[in-house]
mmCIF file of the N, C-alpha and C atoms, coordinates in Angstrom:
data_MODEL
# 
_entry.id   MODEL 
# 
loop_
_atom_site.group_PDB 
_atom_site.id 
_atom_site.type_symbol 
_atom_site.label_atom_id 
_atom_site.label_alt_id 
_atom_site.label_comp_id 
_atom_site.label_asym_id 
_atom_site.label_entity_id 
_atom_site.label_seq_id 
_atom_site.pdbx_PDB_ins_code 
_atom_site.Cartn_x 
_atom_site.Cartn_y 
_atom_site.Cartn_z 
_atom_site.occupancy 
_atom_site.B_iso_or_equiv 
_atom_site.pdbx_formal_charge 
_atom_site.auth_seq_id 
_atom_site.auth_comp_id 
_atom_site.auth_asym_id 
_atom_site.auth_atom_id 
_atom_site.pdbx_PDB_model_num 
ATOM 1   N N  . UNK A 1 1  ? 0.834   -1.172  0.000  1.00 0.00 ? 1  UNK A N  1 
ATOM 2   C CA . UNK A 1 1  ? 0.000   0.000   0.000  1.00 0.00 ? 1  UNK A CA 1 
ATOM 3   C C  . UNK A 1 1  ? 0.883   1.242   0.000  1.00 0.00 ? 1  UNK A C  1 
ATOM 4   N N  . UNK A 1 2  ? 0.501   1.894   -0.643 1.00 0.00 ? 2  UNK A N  1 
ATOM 5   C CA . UNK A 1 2  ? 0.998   3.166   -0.871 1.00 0.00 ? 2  UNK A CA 1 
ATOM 6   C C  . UNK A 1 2  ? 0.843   4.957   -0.327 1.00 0.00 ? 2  UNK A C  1 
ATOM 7   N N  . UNK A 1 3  ? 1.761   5.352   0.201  1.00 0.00 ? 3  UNK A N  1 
ATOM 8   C CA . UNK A 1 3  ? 1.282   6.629   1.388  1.00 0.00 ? 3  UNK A CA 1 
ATOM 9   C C  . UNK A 1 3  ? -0.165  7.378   0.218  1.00 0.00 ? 3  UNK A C  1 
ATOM 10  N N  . UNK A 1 4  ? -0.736  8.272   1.089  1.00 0.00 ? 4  UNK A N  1 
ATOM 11  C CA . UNK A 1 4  ? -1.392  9.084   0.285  1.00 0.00 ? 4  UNK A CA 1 
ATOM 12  C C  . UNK A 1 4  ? -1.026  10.154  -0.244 1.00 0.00 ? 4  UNK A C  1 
ATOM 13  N N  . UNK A 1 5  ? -1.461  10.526  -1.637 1.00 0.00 ? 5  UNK A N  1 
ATOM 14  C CA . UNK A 1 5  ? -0.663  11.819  -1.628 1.00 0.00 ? 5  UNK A CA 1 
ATOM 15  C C  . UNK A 1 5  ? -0.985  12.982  -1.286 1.00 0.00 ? 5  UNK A C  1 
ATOM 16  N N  . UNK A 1 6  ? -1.086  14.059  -1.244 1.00 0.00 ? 6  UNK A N  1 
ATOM 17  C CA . UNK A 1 6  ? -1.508  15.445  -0.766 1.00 0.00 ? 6  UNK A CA 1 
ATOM 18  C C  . UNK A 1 6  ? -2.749  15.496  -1.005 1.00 0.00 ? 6  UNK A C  1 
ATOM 19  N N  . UNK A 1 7  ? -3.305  15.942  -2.247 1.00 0.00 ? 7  UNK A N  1 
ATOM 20  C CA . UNK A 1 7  ? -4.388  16.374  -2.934 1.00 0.00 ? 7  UNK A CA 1 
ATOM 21  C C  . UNK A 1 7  ? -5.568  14.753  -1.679 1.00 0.00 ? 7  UNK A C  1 
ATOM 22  N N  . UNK A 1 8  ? -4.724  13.866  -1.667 1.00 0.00 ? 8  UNK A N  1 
ATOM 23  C CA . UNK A 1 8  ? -6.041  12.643  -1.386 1.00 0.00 ? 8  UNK A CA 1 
ATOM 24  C C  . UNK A 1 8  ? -6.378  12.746  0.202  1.00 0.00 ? 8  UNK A C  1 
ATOM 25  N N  . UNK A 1 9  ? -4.766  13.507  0.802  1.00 0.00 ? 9  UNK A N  1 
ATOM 26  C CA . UNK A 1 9  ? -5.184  13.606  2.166  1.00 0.00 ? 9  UNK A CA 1 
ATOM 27  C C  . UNK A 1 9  ? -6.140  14.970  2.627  1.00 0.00 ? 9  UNK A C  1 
ATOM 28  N N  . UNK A 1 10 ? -6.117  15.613  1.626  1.00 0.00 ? 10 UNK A N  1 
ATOM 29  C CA . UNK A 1 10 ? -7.147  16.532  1.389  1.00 0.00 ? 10 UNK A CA 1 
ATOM 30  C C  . UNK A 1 10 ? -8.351  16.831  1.323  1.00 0.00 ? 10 UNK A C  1 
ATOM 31  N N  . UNK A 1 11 ? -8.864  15.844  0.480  1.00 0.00 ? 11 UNK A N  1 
ATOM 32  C CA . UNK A 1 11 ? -10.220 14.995  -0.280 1.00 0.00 ? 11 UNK A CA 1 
ATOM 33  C C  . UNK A 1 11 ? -10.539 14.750  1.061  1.00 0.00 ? 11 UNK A C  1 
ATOM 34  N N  . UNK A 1 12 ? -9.992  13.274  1.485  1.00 0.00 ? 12 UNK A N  1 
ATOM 35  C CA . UNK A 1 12 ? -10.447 12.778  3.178  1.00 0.00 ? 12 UNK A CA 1 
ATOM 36  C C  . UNK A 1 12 ? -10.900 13.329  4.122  1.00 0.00 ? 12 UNK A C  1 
ATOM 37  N N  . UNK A 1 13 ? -9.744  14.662  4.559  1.00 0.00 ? 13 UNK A N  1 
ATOM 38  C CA . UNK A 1 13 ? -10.566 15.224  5.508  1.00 0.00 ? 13 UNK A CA 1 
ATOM 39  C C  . UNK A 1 13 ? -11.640 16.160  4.797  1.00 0.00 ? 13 UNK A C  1 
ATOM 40  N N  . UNK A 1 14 ? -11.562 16.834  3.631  1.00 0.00 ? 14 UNK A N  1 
ATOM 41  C CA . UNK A 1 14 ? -12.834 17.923  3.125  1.00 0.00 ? 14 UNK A CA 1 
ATOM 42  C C  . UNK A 1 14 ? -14.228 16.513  3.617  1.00 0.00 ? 14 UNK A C  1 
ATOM 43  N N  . UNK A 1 15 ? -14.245 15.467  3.198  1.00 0.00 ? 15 UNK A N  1 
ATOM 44  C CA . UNK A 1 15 ? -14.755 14.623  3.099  1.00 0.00 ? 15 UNK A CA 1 
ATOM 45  C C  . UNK A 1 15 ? -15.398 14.189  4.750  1.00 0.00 ? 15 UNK A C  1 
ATOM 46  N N  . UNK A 1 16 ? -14.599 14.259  5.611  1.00 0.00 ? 16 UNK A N  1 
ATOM 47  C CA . UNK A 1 16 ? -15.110 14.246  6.831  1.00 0.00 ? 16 UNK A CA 1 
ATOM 48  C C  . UNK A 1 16 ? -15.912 15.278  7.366  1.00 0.00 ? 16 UNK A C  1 
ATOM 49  N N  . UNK A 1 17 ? -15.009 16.830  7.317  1.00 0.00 ? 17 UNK A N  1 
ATOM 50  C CA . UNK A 1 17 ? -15.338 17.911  7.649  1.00 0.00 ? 17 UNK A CA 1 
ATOM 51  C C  . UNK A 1 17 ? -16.298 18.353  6.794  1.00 0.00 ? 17 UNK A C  1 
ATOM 52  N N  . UNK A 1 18 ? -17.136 17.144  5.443  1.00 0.00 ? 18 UNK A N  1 
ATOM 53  C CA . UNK A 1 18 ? -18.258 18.050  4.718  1.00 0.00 ? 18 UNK A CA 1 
ATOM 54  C C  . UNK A 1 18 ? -19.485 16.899  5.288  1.00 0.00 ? 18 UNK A C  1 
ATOM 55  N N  . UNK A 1 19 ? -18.882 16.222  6.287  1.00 0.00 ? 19 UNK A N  1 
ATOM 56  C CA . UNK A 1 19 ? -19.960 15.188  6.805  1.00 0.00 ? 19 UNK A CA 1 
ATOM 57  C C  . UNK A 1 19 ? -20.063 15.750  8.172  1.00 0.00 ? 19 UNK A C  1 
ATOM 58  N N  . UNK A 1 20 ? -19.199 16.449  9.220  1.00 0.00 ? 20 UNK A N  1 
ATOM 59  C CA . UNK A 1 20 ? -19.980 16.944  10.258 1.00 0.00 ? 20 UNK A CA 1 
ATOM 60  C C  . UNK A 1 20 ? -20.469 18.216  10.498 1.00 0.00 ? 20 UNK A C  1 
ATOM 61  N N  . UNK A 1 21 ? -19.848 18.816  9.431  1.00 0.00 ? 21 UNK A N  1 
ATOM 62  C CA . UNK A 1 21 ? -19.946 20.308  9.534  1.00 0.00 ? 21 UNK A CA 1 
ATOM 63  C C  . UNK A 1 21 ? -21.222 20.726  8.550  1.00 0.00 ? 21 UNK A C  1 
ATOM 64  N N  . UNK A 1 22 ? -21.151 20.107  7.446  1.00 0.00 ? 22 UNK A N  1 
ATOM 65  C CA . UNK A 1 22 ? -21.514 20.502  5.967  1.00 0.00 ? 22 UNK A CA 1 
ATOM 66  C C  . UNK A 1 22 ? -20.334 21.085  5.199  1.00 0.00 ? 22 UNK A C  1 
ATOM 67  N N  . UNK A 1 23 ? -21.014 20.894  3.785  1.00 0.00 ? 23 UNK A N  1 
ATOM 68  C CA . UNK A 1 23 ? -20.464 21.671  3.152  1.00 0.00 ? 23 UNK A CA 1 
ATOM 69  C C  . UNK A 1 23 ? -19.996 22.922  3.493  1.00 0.00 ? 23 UNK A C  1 
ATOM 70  N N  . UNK A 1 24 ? -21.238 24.011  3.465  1.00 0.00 ? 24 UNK A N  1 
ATOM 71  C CA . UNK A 1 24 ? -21.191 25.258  3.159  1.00 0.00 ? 24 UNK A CA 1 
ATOM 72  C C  . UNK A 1 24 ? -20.822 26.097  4.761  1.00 0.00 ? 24 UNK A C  1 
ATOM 73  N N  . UNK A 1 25 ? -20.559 25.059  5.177  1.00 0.00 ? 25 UNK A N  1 
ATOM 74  C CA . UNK A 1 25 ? -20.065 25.491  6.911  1.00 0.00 ? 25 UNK A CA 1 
ATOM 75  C C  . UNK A 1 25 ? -18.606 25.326  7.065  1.00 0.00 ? 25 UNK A C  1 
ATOM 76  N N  . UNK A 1 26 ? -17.679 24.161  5.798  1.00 0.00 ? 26 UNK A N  1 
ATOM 77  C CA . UNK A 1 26 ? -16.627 24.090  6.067  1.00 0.00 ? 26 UNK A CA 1 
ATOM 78  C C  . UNK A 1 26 ? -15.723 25.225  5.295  1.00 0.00 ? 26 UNK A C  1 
ATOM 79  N N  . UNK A 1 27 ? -14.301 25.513  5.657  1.00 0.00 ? 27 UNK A N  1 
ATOM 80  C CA . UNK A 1 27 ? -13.844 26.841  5.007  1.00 0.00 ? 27 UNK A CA 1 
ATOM 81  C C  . UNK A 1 27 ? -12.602 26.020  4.288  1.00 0.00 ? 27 UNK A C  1 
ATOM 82  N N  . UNK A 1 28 ? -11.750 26.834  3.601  1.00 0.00 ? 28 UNK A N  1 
ATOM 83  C CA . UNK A 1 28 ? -10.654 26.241  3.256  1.00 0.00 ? 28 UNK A CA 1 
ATOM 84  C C  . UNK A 1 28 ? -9.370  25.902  4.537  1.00 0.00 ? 28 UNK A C  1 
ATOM 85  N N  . UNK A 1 29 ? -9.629  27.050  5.291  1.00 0.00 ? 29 UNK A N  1 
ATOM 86  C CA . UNK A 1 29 ? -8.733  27.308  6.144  1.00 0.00 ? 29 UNK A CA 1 
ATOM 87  C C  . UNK A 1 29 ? -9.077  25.709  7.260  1.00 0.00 ? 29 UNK A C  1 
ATOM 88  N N  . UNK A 1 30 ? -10.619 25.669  7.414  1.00 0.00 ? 30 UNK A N  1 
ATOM 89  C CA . UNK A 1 30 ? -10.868 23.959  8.193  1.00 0.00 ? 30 UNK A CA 1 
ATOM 90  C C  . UNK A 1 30 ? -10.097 22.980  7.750  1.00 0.00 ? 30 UNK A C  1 
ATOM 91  N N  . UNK A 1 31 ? -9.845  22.813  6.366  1.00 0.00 ? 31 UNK A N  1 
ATOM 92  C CA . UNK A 1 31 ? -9.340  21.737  5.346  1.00 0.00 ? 31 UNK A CA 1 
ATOM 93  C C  . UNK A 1 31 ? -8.182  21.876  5.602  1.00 0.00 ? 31 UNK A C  1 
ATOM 94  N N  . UNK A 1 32 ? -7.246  22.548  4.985  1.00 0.00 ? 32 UNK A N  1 
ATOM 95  C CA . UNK A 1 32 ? -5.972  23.240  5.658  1.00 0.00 ? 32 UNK A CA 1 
ATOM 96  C C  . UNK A 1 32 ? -5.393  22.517  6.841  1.00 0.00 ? 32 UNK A C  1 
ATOM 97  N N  . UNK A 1 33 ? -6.318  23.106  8.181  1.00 0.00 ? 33 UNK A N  1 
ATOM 98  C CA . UNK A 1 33 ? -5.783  22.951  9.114  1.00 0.00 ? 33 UNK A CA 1 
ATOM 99  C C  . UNK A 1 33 ? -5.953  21.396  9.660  1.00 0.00 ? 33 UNK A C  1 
ATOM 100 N N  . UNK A 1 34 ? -6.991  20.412  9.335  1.00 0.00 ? 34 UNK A N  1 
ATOM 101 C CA . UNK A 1 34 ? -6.814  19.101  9.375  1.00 0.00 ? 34 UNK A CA 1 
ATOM 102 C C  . UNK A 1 34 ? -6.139  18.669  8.767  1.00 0.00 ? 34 UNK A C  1 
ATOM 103 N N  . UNK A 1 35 ? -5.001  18.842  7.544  1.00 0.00 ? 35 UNK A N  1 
ATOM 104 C CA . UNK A 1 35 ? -4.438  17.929  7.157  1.00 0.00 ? 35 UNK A CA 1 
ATOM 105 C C  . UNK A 1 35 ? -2.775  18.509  7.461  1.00 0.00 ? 35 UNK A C  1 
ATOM 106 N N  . UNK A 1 36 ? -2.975  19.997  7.948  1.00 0.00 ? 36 UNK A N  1 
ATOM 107 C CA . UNK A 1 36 ? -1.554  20.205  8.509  1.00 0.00 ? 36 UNK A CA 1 
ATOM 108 C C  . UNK A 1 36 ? -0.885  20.502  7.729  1.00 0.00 ? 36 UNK A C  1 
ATOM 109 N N  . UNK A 1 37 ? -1.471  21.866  6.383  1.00 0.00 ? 37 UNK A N  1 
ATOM 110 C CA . UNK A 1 37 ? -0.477  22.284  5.767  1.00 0.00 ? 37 UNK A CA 1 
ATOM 111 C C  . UNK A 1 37 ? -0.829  23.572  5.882  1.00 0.00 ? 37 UNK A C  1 
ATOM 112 N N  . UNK A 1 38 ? -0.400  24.639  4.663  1.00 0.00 ? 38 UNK A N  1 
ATOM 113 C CA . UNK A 1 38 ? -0.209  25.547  4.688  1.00 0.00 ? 38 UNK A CA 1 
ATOM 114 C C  . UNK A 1 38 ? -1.774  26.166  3.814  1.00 0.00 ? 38 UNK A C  1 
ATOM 115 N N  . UNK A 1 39 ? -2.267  27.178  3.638  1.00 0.00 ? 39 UNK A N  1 
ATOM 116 C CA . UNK A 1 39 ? -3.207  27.422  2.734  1.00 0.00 ? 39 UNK A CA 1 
ATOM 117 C C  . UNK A 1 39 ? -2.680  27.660  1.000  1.00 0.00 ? 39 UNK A C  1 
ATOM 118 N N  . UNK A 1 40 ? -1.369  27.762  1.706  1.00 0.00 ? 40 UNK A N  1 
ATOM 119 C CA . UNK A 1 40 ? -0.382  28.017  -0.196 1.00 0.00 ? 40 UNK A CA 1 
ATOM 120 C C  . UNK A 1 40 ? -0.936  26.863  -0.831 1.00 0.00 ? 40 UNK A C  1 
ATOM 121 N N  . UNK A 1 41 ? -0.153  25.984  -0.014 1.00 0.00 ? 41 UNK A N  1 
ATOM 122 C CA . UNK A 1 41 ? -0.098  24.190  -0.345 1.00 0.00 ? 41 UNK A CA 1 
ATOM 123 C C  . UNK A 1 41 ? -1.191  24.011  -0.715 1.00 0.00 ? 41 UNK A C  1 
ATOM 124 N N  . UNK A 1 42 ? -2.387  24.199  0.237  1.00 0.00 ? 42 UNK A N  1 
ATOM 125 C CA . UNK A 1 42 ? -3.561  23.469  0.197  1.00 0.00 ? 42 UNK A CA 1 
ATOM 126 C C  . UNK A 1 42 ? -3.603  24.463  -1.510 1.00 0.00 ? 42 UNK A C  1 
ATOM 127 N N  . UNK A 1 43 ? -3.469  25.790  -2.184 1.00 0.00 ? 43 UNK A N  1 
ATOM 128 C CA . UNK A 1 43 ? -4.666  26.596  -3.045 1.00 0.00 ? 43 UNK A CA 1 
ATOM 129 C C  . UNK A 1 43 ? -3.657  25.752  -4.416 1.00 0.00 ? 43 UNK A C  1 
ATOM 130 N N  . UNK A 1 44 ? -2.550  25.619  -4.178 1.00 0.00 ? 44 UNK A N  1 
ATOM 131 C CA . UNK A 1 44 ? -1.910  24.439  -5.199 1.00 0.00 ? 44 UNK A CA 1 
ATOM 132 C C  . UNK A 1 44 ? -2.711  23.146  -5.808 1.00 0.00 ? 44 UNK A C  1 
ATOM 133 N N  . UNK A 1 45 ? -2.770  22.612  -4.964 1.00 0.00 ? 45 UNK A N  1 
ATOM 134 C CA . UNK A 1 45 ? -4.109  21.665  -5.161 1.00 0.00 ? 45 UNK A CA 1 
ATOM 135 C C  . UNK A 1 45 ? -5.386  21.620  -5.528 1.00 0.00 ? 45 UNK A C  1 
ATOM 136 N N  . UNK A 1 46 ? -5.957  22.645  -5.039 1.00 0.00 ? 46 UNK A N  1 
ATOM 137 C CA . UNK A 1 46 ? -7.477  22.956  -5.340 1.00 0.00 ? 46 UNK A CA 1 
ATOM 138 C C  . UNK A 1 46 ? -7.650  24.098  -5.173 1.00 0.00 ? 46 UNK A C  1 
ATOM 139 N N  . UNK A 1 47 ? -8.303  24.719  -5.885 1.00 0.00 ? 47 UNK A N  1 
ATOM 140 C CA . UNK A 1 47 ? -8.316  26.151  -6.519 1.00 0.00 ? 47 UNK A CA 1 
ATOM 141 C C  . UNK A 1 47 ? -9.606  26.553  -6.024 1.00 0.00 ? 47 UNK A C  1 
ATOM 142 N N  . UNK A 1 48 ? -10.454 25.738  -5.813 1.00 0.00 ? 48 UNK A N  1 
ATOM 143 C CA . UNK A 1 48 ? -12.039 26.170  -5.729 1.00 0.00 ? 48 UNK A CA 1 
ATOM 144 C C  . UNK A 1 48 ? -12.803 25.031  -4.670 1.00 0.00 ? 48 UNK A C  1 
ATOM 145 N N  . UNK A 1 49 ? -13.637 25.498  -4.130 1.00 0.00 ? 49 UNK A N  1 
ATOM 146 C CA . UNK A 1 49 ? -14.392 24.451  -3.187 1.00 0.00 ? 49 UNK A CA 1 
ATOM 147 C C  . UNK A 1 49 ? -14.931 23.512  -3.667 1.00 0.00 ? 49 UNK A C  1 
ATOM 148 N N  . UNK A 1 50 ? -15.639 23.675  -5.052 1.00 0.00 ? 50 UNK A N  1 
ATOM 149 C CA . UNK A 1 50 ? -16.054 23.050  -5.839 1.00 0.00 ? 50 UNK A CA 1 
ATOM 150 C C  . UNK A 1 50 ? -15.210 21.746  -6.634 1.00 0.00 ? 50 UNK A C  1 
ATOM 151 N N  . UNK A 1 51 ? -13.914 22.317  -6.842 1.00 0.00 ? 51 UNK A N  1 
ATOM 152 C CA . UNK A 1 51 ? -12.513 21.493  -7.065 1.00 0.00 ? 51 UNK A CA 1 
ATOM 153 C C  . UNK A 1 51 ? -12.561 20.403  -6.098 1.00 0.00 ? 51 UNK A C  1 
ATOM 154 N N  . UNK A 1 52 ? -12.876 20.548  -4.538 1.00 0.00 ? 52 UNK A N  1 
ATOM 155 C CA . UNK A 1 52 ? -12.681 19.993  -3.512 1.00 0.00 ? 52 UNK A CA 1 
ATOM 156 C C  . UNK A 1 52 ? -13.950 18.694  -3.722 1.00 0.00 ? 52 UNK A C  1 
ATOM 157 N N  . UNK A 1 53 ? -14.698 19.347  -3.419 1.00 0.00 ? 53 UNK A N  1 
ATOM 158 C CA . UNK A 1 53 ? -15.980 18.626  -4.035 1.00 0.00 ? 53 UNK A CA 1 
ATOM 159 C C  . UNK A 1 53 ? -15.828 17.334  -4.879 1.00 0.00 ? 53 UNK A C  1 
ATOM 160 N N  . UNK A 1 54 ? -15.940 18.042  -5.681 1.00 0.00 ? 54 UNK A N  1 
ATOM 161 C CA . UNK A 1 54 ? -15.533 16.615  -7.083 1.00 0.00 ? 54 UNK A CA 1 
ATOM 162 C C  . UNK A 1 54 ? -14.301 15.703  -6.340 1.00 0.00 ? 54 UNK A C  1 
ATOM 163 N N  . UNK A 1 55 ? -13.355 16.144  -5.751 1.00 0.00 ? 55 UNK A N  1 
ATOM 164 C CA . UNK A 1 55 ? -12.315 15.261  -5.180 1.00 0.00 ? 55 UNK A CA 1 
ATOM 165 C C  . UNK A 1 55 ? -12.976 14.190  -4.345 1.00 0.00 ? 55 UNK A C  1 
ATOM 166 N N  . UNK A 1 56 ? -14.047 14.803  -3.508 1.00 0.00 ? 56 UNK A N  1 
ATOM 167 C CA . UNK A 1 56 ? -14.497 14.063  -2.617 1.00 0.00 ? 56 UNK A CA 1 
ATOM 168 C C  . UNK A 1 56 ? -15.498 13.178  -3.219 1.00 0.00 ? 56 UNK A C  1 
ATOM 169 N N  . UNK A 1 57 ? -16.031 13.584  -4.022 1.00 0.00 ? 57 UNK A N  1 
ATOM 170 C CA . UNK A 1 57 ? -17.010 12.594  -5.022 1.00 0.00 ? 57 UNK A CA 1 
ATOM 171 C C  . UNK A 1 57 ? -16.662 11.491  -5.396 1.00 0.00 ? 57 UNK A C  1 
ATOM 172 N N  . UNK A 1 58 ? -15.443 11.621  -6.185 1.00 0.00 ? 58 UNK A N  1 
ATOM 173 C CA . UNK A 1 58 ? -14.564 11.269  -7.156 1.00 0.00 ? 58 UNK A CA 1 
ATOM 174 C C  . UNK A 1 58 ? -14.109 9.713   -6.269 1.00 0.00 ? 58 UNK A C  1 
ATOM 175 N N  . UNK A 1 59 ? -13.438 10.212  -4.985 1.00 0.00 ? 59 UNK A N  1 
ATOM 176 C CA . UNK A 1 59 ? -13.276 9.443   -4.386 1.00 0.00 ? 59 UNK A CA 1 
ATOM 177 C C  . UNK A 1 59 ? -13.755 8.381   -3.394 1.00 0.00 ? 59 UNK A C  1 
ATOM 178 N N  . UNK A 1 60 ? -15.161 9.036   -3.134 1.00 0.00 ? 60 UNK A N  1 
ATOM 179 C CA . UNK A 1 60 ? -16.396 8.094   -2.952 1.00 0.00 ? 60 UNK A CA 1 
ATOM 180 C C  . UNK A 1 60 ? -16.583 7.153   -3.739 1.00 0.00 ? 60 UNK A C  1 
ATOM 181 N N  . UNK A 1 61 ? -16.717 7.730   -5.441 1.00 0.00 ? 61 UNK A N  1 
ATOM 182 C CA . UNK A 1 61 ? -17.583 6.673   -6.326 1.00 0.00 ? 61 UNK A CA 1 
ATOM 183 C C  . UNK A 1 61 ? -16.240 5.873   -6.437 1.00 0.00 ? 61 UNK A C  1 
ATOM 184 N N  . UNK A 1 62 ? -15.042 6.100   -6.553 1.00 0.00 ? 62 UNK A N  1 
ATOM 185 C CA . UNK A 1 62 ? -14.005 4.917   -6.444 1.00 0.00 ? 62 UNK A CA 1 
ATOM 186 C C  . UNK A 1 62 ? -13.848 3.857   -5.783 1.00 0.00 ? 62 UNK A C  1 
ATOM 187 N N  . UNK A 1 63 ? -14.174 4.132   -3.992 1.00 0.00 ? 63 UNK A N  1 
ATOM 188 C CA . UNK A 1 63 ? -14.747 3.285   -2.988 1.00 0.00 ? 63 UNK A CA 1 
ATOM 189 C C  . UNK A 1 63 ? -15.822 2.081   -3.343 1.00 0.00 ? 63 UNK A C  1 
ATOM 190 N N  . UNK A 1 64 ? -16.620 3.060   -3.608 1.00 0.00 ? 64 UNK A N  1 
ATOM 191 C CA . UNK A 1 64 ? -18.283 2.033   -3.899 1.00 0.00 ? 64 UNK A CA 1 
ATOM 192 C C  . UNK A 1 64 ? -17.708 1.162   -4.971 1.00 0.00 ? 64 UNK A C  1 
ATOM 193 N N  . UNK A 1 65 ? -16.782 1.463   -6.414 1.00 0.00 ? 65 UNK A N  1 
ATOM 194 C CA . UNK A 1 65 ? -16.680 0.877   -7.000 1.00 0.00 ? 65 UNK A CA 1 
ATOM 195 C C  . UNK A 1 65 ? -15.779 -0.446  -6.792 1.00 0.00 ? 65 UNK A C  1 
ATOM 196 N N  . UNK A 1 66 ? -14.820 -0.196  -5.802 1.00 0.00 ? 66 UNK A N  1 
ATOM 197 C CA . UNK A 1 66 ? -14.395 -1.409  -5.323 1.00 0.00 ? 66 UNK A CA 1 
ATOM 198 C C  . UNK A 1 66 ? -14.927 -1.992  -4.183 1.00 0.00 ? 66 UNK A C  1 
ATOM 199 N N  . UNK A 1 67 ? -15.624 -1.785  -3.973 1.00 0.00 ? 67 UNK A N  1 
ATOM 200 C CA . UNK A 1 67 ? -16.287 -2.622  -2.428 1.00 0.00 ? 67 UNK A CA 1 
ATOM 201 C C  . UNK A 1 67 ? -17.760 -3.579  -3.417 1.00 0.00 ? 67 UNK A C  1 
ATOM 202 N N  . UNK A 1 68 ? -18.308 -3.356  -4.636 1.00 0.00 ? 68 UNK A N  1 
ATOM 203 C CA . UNK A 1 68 ? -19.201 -3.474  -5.935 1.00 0.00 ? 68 UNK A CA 1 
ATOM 204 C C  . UNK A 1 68 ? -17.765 -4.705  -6.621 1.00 0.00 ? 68 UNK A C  1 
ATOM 205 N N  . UNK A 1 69 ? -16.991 -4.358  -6.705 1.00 0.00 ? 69 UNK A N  1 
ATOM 206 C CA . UNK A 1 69 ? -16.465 -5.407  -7.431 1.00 0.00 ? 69 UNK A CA 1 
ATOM 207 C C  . UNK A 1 69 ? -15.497 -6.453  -5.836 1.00 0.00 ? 69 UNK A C  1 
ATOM 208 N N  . UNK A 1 70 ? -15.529 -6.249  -5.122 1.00 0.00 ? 70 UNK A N  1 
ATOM 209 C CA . UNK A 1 70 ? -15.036 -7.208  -4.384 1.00 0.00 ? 70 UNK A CA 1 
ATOM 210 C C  . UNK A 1 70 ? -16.523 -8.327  -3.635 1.00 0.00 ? 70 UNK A C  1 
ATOM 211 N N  . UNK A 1 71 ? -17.820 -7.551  -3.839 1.00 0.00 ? 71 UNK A N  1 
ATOM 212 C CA . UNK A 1 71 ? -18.727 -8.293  -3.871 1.00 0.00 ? 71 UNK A CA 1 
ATOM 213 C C  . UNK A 1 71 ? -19.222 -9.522  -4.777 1.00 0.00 ? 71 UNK A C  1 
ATOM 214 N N  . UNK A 1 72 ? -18.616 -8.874  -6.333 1.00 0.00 ? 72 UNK A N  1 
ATOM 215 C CA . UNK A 1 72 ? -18.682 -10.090 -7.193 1.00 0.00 ? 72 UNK A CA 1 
ATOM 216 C C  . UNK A 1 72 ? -17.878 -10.924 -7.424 1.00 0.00 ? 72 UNK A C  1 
ATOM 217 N N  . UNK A 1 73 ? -16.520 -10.382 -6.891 1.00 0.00 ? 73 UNK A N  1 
ATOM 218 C CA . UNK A 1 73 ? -15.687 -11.560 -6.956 1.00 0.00 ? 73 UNK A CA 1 
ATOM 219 C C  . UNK A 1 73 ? -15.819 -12.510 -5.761 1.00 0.00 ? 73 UNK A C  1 
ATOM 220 N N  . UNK A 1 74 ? -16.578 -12.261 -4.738 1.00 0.00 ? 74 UNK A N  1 
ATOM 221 C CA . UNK A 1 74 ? -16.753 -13.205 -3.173 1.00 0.00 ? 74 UNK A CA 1 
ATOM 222 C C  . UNK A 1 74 ? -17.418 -13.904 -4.058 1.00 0.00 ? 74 UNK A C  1 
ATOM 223 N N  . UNK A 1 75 ? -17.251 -15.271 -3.243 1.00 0.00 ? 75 UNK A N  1 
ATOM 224 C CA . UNK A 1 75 ? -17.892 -16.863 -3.497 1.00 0.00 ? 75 UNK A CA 1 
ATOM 225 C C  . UNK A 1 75 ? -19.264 -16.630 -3.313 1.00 0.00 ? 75 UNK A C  1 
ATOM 226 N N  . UNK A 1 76 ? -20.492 -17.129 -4.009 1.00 0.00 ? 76 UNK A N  1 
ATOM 227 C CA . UNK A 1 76 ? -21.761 -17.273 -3.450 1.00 0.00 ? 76 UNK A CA 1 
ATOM 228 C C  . UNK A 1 76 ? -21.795 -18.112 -2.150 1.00 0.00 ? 76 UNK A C  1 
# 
């Protein structure tokens, strides 16, 4: 397994912090500061909240899609 990279440790927490907070309650500076970088760093990565968004989507429907194929490969 492989570390995560920036942009994904990013996604994760936007992804947490858009599940207790909400969306439109979380800031960049929240995101930022859970993953322990800088806001430079973080605007390198994602430019827009919306940017963030799709990350977190993105990486949901990737999830479902392997937890969907590790279902069909299990034995009946």
């Amino acid at each position: 397994m492989h570390a995560k990279t920036t942009p994904d440790q990013i996604a994760a927490a936007a992804d947490e912090l858009f599940y207790r907070q909400r969306y439109e309650h979380t800031s960049f500076a929240d995101i930022a500061s859970a993953v322990h970088i800088s806001r430079g760093k973080f605007y390198y990565h994602f430019k827009t909240k919306d940017d963030i968004l799709t990350a977190v989507i993105e990486s949901r429907l990737a999830a479902t899609g392997r937890l969907l194929q590790q279902w069909q490969q299990a034995p009946p």
